[in-house]
C-alpha positions, 0 to 999 in steps of 0.5 A: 061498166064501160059506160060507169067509167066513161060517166066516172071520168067525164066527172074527173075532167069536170073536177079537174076542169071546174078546179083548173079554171078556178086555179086559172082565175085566182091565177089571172087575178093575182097578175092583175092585182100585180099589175096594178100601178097601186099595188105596184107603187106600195110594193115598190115602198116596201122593197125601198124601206127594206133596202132592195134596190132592184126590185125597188126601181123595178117595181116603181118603173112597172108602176109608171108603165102601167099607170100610163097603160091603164089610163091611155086604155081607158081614154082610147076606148072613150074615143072610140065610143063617143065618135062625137063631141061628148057634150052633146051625147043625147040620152037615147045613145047612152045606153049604146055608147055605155055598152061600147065603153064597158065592152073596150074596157073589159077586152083590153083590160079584162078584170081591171076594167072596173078597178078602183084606185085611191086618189091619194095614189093617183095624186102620188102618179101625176105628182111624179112621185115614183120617179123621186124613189126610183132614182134613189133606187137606182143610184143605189143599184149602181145604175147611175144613167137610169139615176139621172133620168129619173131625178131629173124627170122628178126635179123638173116639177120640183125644182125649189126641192133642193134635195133634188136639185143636188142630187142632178148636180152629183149625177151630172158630176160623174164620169160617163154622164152626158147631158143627154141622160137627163131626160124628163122621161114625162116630157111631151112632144109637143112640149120638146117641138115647142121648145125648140121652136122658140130657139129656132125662132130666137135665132132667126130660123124662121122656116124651121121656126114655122115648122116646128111650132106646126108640129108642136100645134098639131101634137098639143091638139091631139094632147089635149082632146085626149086630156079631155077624154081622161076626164070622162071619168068616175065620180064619187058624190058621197051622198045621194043625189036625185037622178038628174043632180046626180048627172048634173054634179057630173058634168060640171066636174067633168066640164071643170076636168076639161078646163084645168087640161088647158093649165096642165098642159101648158105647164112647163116644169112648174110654169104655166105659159099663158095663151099657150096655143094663142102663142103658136099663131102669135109666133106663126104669123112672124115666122110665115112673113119672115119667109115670105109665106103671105098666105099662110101668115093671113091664116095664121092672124085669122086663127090668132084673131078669134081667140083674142082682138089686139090691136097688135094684130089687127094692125098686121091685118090692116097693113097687109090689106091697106099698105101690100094690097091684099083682100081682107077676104084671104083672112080665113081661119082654118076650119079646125081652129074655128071648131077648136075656139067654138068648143071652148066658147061653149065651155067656157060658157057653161063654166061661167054658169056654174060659176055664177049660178050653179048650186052645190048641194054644199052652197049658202043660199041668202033668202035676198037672192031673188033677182031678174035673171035672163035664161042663163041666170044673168043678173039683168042690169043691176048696175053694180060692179062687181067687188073684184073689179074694185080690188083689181087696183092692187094687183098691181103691187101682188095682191090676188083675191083667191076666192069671195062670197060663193065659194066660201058658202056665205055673202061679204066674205074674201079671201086674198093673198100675197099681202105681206112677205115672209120678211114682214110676217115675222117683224110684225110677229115678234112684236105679239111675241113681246108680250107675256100670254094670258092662261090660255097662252093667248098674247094679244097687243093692240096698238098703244101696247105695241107703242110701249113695247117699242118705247122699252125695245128699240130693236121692235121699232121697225115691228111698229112702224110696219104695223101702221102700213100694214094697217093703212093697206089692210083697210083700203083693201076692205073698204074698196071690196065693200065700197064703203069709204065711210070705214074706219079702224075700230081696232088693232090687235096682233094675236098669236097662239101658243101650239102644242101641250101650251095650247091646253094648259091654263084655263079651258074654254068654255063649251058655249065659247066659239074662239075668235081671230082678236083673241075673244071668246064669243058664245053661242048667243051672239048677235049681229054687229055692224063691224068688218073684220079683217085678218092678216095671217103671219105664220103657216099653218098648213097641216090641218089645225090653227085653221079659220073657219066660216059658220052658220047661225046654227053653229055648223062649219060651211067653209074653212082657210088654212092660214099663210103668212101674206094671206088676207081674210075679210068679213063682215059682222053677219058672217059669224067665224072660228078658230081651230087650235093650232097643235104643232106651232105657233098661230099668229095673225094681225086682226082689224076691225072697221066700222063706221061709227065706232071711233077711231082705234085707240092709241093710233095717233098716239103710235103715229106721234111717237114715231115722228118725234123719234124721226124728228130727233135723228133728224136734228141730230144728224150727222151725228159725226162729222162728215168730212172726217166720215170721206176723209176715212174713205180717202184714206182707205184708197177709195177715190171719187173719180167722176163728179156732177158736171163730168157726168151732165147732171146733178147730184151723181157721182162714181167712186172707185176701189169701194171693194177690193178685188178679194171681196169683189171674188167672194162676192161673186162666189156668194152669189154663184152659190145661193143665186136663184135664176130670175130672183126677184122677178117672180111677180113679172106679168110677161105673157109667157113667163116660160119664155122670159122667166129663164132670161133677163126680165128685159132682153132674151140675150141674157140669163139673169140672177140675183140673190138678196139679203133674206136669202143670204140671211137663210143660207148662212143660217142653214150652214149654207154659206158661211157667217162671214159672207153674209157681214161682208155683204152686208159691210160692203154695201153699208159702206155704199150707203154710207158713202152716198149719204155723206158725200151728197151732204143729204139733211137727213139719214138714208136708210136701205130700201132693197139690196140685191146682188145680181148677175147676168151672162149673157147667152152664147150664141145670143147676137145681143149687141143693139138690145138693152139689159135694162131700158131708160128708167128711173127708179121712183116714178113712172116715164112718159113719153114726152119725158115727164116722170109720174110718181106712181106707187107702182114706181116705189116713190119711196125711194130716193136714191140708188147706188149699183156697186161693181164686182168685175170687168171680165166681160164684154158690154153692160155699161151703165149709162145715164140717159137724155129725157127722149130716152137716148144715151147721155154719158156711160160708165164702164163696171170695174171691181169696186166702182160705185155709181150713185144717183138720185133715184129720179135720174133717167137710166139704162143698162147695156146689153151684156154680150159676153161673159158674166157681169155682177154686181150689187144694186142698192135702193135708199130711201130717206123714209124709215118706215120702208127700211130693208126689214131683211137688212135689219133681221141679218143685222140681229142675228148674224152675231149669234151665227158665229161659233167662239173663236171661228174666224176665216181666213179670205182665202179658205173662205173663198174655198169654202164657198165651194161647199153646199152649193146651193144650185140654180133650181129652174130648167132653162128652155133650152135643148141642154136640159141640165144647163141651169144647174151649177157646174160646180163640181168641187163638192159632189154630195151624193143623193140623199134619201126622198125623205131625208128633204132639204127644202129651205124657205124661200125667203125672197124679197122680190115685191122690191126689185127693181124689175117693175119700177118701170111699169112702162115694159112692153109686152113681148110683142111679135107683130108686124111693124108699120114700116116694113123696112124696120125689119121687125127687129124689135119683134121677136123679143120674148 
């Protein structure tokens, strides 16, 4: 009996036991799915849609911990088990080093260690987008701190999200709120030391300059191993590969993982600074000579030297050896950087492998692809330059090939961007819209069409005349890619497709019909002809239909490109393509075909003479109005011309006073304090640390520079940003510049605007700017050479033909405008004041001083006596800002300047500085409180920046940090970013 009760309840303990650890392992599973950065983030939408706010930010701030958990667990158990570089894991350690891994993960992260988690959310993560709902949660909690920080972490990788922007513009105006909360709680050390290294080293700092940029270094280097650990991860290859392709398609994902770690974090908020480590011993070797650390500044060149041979550096080397007496033996770089760059050339030479070599499962394979090849694959001595050193020529004016032949799975294919502006796409698009669609709402307009549009439609002049460039650049593209000078323009066609119910409606397709870019229909028989096609995107679309795709002779898709406007598509007849329906817009897109024995396009010259019989007949007719009359009316308006040709030591240059009255001279200002973007019009600058000058004047690290030009002007008063009066007032204001330029010169001939821009710069406090130059002797179309000559080079936009910069105040210090002697010296300045024009013929030498305290602004104009290069934005605010205008709206000056208050539109670009809020405006008159994340305000950039006159002078040294061949020079010019 005893012994039944004993069985009995052992039985009861196992029950309770076996029911107890069941209880404990649905227990500890539902913790872990709790605890998943996954599960986390789509609780913590849901508690956002139902509005409980702080369960909302609680649950999104737990999904970030435990994204940053999960993943640097995974990364400390691979540095524990692969004790060596993992590229050289031999097969006879795997199983061990497997064992090892499997054992860290399940000890730290117990049933997690095998988890799964959708990319779409790892995506979300390092997008940073929990931080943008958490700060909506937390303003909406009342927890306006945590508000700031979180909304300013997600804005410093956002910041042409204009939402976000206002919402750290609210924050920063409330009470109680430092700078110091704004914190970008993602920022890493390295990044902060670096930051505040350059500052050090700007200021002349040099021993904390040195040991800042150490840390930084040695920080970045344990950042970065780490990056490459993180890659050392799962990989899905949806299908099933044989074994030693199913390890070979890992590696090259993993080596390829390991390279994009070098872009990431050298990232700064939304820009990459080129050479980042490079930089360090660049700024090191400086910093160690200015405190007199020979030794450490031998090693620092050494280290700098085997990343990158500038003659730069090695005139360093070879003046602290020929000039101070040093062995050339004290250069020894340290072991660690020497095993650093030797890692990466290892790397880099297996991408270039893959890159060159490796086949995909998905590649197209040419059956002439058969050639001596070394034991890399190198092709042996084909004689052959490559297509993308033929088309290198015009990165020069922003063009980029983004991808060729391999990576679009088929031979004589490209893909090219940045063509054509936004401006540009919808003049040449309004052209194709002119004309009716056929029944499958297809408007197609070749060029003698186009020409008789513009004869019934004077306003699409301008649409025809970019047509001719654009078709002149499309066509040298192509025909430097292939090499072949012989192509001609066959054909000219503008294509635009109807998106949504109009794109079904009318005849349908037939099943053999593969649709093509020229509007065609090309049926499954089709054979190959000798043609070259290329295609010039002019709308967006990026949502997954309207796209291009490449496809094979059997019919099947081998690659696809989602259309933007400014992107380029060439082809040659063998590579067969589709178009996919466009369903929610628009698809329009400028088409050329090539050949070399078809004959010219017709219609073509017919285009060309009609616009050079409309140039002919303005020409005669010009002035149309008596041009004394014209200066008298400017007379007797107040506006007086007070330094003429001889008092400024030159020809054909003249300064006229009270152009503008000081009321204008405000609003324009204002104007430009709302809508100014921080480095507009200088997005293209090729500086080599784009971080470190993108904040400043494209010419002096004194000065923070601004601009706003007329496309963004027009987009703002379209947006009820600013207000429709604005805009004609800068657009009246600077007509009259031309107007006055044209006129006084007595020029034969119409002046039309090239550019416009409205700029500012202030110079930064602190900043010992007083020798240095907001701008270095230029001329503004051509190119000037050391023994004074001036090249007219493209790059130097020799359309232009003369400039004009129209002042808007005087409370400043510095800035003087200056005309300049051939040998680059000063000739004769003139001081800004509101409403002082200076105009010169654009091939005139010229300067800016350095602005050393305070703001100045002003309005920089470009004419051109060429119309097929007029201002296309000028044009499209002229159309349209009539219909801008509600009846019987009309401000007074003093509540439009008020008004200029209103929806501010903020600066969205973090200055690197230790203040990390400085950028965005401090304007705190109308503080709109954060909206929603899915409530976006994110306007178009609509930027004219390829026309700013920041590269007409292609002459800009790069920021070089050397050592001068004299030491008593001090090296003052040395430290400029």
């Amino acid at each position: 009996m005893k012994m039944k009760l004993y069985v009995t309840t052992i039985m009861e303990l196992s029950i309770i036991l076996f029911f107890s650890l069941n209880i404990y392992c649905v227990l500890s599973l539902k913790h872990d799915q709790l605890t998943n950065y996954e599960k986390l983030y789509e609780m913590g939408m849901e508690a956002y849609k139902k509005g409980k706010w702080s369960e909302c930010s609680s649950l999104f701030s737990s999904a970030v911990k435990d994204y940053h958990f999960y993943h640097n667990t995974l990364i400390d158990c691979r540095m524990k088990c692969y004790k060596n570089d993992t590229s050289s894991i031999l097969f006879d350690t795997i199983l061990e080093k497997g064992n090892c891994l499997r054992h860290c993960k399940k000890k730290l992260l117990g049933l997690r260690a095998e988890e799964e988690t959708s990319y779409a959310i790892q995506l979300k993560f390092e997008d940073r987008n929990p931080y943008n709902y958490m700060s909506f949660c937390f303003y909406k909690d009342e927890k306006y701190k945590e508000a700031a920080s979180a909304a300013f972490t997600y804005y410093v990788s956002h910041q042409d999200d204009e939402r976000i922007t206002e919402s750290v513009h609210y924050y920063r105006g409330l009470s109680g709120i430092e700078n110091l909360d704004f914190v970008d709680l993602e920022r890493k050390l390295y990044q902060s030391l670096y930051i505040k290294g350059l500052n050090a080293y700007n200021v002349g700092d040099w021993e904390e300059a040195s040991s800042l940029f150490e840390r930084s270094l040695q920080d970045y280097f344990r950042e970065e191993e780490r990056c490459r650990f993180g890659c050392e991860k799962g990989f899905v290859h949806g299908m099933f590969p044989d074994f030693i392709n199913a390890i070979a398609d890992h590696y090259v994902a993993v080596l390829v993982c390991k390279q994009k770690c070098l872009k990431k974090l050298a990232t700064f908020g939304m820009d990459e600074v080129k050479d980042y480590v490079l930089e360090h011993f660049n700024y090191l070797q400086y910093a160690y000579y200015q405190s007199g650390k020979f030794e450490e500044a031998f090693e620092a060149i050494a280290n700098f030297l085997l990343f990158k041979s500038t003659d730069e550096m090695l005139n360093n080397k070879k003046y602290y050896i020929t000039t101070l007496g040093h062995s050339p033996n004290s250069f020894k770089p340290t072991p660690a950087v020497k095993q650093y760059v030797e890692m990466w050339q290892a790397i880099d030479h297996k991408l270039d492998f893959v890159r060159e070599h490796y086949i995909l499962s998905s590649d197209f394979i040419a059956a002439e692809d058969s050639k001596d090849q070394d034991i890399w694959g190198n092709q042996i001595d084909t004689g052959q330059a490559s297509r993308k050193e033929n088309v290198a020529m015009f990165e020069s004016i922003g063009m980029r090939l983004k991808s060729e032949g391999k990576d679009l799975n088929g031979e004589d294919r490209f893909v090219a961007d940045s063509f054509i502006r936004e401006d540009q796409c919808q003049t040449l698009t309004d052209l194709a819209m002119a004309k009716p669609g056929d029944d499958n709402g297809v408007k197609k307009v070749n060029i003698s069409e186009a020409t008789k549009l513009v004869s019934e439609n004077e306003d699409l002049e301008m649409s025809l005349r970019l047509l001719l460039r654009a078709h002149v650049l499309m066509s040298s593209y192509v025909a430097a890619y292939f090499s072949r000078s012989g192509l001609r323009v066959a054909d000219i066609t503008l294509v635009c497709r109807h998106g949504g119910e109009q794109a079904t409606k009318g005849k349908s397709l037939s099943e053999d019909c593969v649709p093509q870019e020229d509007g065609s229909c090309l049926g499954k028989d089709w054979k190959d002809r000798d043609q070259v096609t290329v295609v010039a995107y002019l709308t967006d679309n990026t949502e997954g239909t309207g796209e291009f795709y490449f496809m094979g002779h059997d019919g099947d898709v081998q690659s696809k490109v989602e259309p933007e406007c400014g992107k380029l598509v060439g082809f040659t007849g063998e590579s067969h393509h589709g178009v996919s329906p466009a369903w929610d817009q628009e698809r329009c897109a400028l088409v050329l075909t090539l050949s070399e024995y078809r004959p010219k396009a017709q219609g073509l010259d017919d285009a060309k003479k009609f616009l050079q019989k409309l140039d002919s007949n303005r020409n005669k007719g010009f002035p149309d109005s008596d041009t004394t009359d014209i200066l008298n009316q400017f007379y007797s308006q107040g506006v007086k011309i007070t330094q003429k040709d001889d008092e400024l030591l030159g020809k054909e240059r003249f300064v006229a006073d009270d152009l503008s009255t000081p009321v204008e001279c405000d609003q324009l200002i204002a104007i430009a304090k709302l809508g100014k973007l921080q480095g507009d019009g200088y997005r293209n600058d090729q500086s080599h640390n784009p971080v470190a000058t993108k904040f400043v004047s494209p010419y002096t690290k004194f000065e923070v520079f601004e601009g706003l030009n007329i496309s963004r002007s027009l987009m703002l008063a379209e947006k009820g940003r600013i207000s429709p009066s604005s805009l004609r007032l800068l657009l009246d204001v600077s007509e009259n510049a031309r107007l006055l330029v044209e006129r006084y010169l007595r020029l034969p001939r119409p002046l039309y605007f090239d550019y416009t821009h409205l700029v500012c710069r202030t110079a930064i406090p602190g900043a010992e700017g007083e020798l240095s130059l907001s701008h270095p002797v230029h001329a503004d179309n051509c190119v000037i050479q050391d023994d004074g000559s001036c090249i007219r080079d493209p790059l130097a936009y020799t359309q232009r033909s003369y400039s004009a910069v129209l002042y808007l105040n005087d409370d400043f210090e510095g800035g003087e405008f200056f005309f300049a002697h051939k040998n680059k010296s000063e000739q004769i300045s003139v001081s800004p004041v509101c409403g002082r024009l200076v105009a010169f013929n654009a091939g005139e030498f010229h300067g800016v001083k350095a602005v050393t305290s305070g703001q100045r602004c002003a309005i920089a104009m470009w004419f051109t006596h060429d119309p097929n290069f007029q201002e296309v934005a000028r044009l499209h605010a002229s159309r349209r800002i009539d219909k801008l205008f509600k009846p019987g709206d009309k401000m007074s000056e003093q509540s439009e300047s008020e008004s200029q208050m209103e929806g501010a539109i903020l600066n969205h670009e973090e200055s690197l500085t230790d203040d990390p809020v400085s950028s965005v405006s401090e304007d705190k008159s109308d503080l709109r409180k954060p909206l929603k994340p899915d409530e976006q305000l994110t306007y178009p950039d609509m930027s004219d920046s390829s026309h700013s006159d920041a590269h007409s002078d292609s002459t800009l040294s790069d920021h070089a940090k050397g050592l001068p061949d004299d030491l008593s020079e001090k090296a003052e010019s040395h430290d400029e970013l």
